[in-house]
C-alpha positions in Angstrom: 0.0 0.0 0.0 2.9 2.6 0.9 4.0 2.0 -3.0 0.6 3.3 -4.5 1.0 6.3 -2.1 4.5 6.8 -3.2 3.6 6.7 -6.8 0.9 8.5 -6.8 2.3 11.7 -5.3 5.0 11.9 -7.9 2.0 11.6 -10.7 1.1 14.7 -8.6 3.9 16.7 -10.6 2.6 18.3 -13.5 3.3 20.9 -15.9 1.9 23.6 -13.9 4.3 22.7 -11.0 7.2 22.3 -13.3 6.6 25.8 -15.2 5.6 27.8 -12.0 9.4 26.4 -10.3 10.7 27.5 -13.7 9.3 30.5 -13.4 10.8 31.2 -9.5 13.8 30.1 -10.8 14.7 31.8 -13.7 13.3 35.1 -11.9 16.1 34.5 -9.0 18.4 33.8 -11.7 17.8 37.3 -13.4 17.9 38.8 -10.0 21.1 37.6 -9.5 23.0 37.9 -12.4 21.2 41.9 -12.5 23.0 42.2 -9.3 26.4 41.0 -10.1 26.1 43.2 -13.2 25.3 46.3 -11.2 27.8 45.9 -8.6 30.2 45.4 -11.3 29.8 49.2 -12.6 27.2 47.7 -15.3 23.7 49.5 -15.4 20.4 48.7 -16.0 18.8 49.0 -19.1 14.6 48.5 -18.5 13.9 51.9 -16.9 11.0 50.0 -14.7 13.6 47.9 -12.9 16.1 51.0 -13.0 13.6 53.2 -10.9 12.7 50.6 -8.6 16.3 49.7 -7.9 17.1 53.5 -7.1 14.4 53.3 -5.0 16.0 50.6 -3.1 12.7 48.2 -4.1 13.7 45.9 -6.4 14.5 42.9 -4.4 11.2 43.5 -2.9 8.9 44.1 -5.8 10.8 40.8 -7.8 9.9 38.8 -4.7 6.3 39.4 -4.8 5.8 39.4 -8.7 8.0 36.3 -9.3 5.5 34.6 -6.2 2.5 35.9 -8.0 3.5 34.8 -11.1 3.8 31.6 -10.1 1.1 31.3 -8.6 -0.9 31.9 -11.4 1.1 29.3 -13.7 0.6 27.0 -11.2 -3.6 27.8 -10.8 -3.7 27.3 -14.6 -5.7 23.5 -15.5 -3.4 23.5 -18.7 -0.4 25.9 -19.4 -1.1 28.4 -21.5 0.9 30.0 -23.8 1.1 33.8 -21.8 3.2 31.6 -19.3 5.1 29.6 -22.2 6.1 33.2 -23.7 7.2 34.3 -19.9 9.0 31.7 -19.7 11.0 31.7 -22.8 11.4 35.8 -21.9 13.0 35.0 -19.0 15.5 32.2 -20.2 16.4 34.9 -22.4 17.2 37.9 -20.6 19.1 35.2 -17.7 21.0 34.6 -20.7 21.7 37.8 -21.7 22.5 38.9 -18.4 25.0 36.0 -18.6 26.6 36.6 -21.4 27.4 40.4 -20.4 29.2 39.2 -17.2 31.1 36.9 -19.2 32.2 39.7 -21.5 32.6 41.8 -18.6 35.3 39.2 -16.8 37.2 38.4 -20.1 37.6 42.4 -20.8 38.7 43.1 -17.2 41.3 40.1 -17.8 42.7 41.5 -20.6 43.2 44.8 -19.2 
């Protein structure tokens, strides 16, 4: 009997659950890599995120969107392609932000 209870809770993981950690995850990631840019003399670029980071509220307001956002992909019954699109978004800008503190470290190397 423990087996079927075992199984059936991983069943339990879904698409929803998947995206929605996705989603936390790649928002922490972009959070992360934002601030190793900025506290490497880089600057923000998306005016939004710029005024709320002068304001000393970005941490803050990422914490609560990233939450909300995932708990809407993870209400959804079947993912829908708004949360596809902000996923992709996001996988793109953590890899932007990526590749601007790789070129970052390999210019202050050769200097």
């Amino acid at each position: 009997m423990k087996k079927n209870c075992v199984k059936k809770r991983k069943s339990q993981i879904g698409k929803d659950e998947i995206m929605a950690l996705s989603f936390g995850a790649l928002n922490l990631a972009d959070y992360l890599t934002t601030r190793r840019i900025l506290n490497t003399g880089g600057e923000e670029l998306n005016p939004v995120a710029d005024f709320l980071i002068r304001k000393n509220s970005f941490g803050i307001f990422k914490a609560v969107s990233t939450i909300a956002g995932m708990a809407a992909i993870y209400m959804e019954e079947e993912p829908k392609i708004t949360s596809k699109v902000l996923l992709g978004f996001y996988g793109a800008v953590v890899a932007h932000n990526i590749k601007e503190i790789v070129l970052h470290e390999r210019r202050n190397d050769e200097s």
